[in-house]
C-alpha positions as CSV (number, residue, x, y, z in Angstrom):
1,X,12.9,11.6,-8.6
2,X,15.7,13.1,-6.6
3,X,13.2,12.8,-3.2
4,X,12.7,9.4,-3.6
5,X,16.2,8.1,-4.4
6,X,17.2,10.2,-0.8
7,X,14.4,8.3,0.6
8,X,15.2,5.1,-0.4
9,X,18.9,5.9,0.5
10,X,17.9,6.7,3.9
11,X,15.9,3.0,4.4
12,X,18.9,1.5,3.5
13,X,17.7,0.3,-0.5
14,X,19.7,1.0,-3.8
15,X,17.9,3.8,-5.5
16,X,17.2,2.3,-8.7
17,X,14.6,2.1,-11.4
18,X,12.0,0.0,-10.7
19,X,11.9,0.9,-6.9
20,X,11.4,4.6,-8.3
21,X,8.7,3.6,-10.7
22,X,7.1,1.7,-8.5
23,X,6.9,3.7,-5.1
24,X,6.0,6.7,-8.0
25,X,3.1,4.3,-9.0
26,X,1.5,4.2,-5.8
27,X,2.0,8.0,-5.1
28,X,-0.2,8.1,-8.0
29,X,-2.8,6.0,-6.8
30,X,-3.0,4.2,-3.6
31,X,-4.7,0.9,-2.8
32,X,-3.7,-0.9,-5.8
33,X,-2.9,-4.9,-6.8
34,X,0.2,-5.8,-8.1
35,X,-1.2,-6.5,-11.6
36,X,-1.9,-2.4,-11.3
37,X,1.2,-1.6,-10.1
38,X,2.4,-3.2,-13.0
39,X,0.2,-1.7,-15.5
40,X,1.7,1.8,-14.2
41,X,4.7,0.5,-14.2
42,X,4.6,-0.2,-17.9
43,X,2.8,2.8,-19.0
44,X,5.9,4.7,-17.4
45,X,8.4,2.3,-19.8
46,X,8.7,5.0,-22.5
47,X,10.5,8.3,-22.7
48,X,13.4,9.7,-21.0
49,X,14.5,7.9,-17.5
50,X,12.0,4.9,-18.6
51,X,12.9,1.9,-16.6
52,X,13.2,-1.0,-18.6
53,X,11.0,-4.2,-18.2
54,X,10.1,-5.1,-14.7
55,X,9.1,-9.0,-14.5
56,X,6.6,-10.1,-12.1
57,X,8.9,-11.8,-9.8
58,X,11.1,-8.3,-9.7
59,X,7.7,-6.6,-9.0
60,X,7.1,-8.9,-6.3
61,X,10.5,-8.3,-4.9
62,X,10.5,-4.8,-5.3
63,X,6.9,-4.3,-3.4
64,X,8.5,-6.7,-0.7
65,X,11.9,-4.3,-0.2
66,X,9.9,-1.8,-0.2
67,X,7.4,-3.2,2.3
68,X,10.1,-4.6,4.6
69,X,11.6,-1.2,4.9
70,X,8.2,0.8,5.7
71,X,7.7,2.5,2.8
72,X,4.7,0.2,1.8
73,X,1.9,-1.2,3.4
74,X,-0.1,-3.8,2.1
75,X,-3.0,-4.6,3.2
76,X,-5.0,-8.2,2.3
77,X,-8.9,-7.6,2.7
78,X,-10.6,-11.3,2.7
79,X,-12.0,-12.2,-0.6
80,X,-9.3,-10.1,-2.9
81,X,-5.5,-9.8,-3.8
82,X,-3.1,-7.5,-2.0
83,X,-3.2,-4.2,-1.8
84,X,-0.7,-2.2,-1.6
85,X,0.0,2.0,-0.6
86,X,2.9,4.0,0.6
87,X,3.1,3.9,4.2
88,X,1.9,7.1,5.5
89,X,2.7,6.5,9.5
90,X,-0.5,8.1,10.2
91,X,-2.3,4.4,12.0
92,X,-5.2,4.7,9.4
93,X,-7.7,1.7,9.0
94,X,-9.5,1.4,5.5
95,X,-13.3,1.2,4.3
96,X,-14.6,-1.4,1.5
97,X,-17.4,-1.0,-0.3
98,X,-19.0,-4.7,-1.6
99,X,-20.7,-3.7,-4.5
100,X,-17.7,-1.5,-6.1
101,X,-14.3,-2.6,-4.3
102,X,-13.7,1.2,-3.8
103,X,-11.1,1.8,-0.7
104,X,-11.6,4.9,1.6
105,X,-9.1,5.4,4.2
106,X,-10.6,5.7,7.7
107,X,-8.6,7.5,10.9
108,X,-8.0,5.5,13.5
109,X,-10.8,6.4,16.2
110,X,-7.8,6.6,18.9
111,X,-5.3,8.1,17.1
112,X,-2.3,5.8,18.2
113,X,-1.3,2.3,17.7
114,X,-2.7,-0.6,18.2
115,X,-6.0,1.1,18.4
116,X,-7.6,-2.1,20.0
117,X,-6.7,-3.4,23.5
118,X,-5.7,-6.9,23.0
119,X,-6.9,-9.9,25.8
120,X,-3.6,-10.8,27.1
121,X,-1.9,-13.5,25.8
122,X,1.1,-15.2,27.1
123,X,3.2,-11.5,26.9
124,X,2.3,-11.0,23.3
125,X,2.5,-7.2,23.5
126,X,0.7,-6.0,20.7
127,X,2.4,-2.4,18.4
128,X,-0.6,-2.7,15.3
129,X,-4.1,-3.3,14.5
130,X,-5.8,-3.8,11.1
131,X,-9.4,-2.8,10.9
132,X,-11.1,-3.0,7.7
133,X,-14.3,-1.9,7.5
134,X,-17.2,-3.3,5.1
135,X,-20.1,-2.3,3.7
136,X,-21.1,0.5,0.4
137,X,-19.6,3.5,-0.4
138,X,-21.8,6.3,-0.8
139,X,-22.7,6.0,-4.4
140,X,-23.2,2.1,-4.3
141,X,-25.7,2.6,-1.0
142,X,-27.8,5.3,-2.8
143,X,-28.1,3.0,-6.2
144,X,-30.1,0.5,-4.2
């Protein structure tokens, strides 16, 4: 706990609880909702150093601190809620499958941002691109 309470010293936040249990929660398991951040997040509510309750709306703040700061990225495929994974500063895109939901993280086929050249518009100088790919993950394609 130590590392993240110097990380989140050195983004300017308050090391406290919930952002602990939280940014733990997504170490755990990336590409997550809120309502499974939560869930973690609860399960991690007994025994020594347990953070107490953590409402919805603090949940919602928390992931947005944390967000705002670069620590988390979230990421809003069409069709489904938020998800949401510790920024990794690596420009990676992400793979859906339909049939399952599963996320894959994909490199970005460049290797530096924006990864797409954008037409020109009025100066808009573009520093990110978010490519999400669809389509079946390897064990949904196979069970057609």
């Amino acid at each position: 706990m130590s590392d993240l309470t110097a990380l989140l010293r050195e983004r300017g936040l308050r090391s406290t609880p919930h952002r602990r249990a939280v940014l733990y929660a997504l170490a755990e398991r990336p590409h997550v909702t809120a309502n499974e951040v939560a869930s973690a997040v609860a399960r991690t509510a007994s025994g020594p150093g347990a953070v107490t309750e953590l409402s919805r709306q603090g949940l919602y703040n928390v992931l947005e601190d944390l967000r705002r700061v670069g620590l988390v990225r979230s990421i809003e495929p069409a069709g489904s809620p938020a998800l949401f994974e510790l920024q990794a500063g690596d420009n990676h895109h992400h793979a859906i499958c339909r049939s399952c939901g599963a996320v894959q993280d994909v490199p970005c086929s460049i290797g530096a941002a924006p990864c797409l050249d954008a037409p020109s518009v009025g100066g808009f100088v573009p520093d990110e691109a978010e490519i999400v790919f669809w389509g079946r993950c390897a064990a949904c394609a196979t069970s057609l």
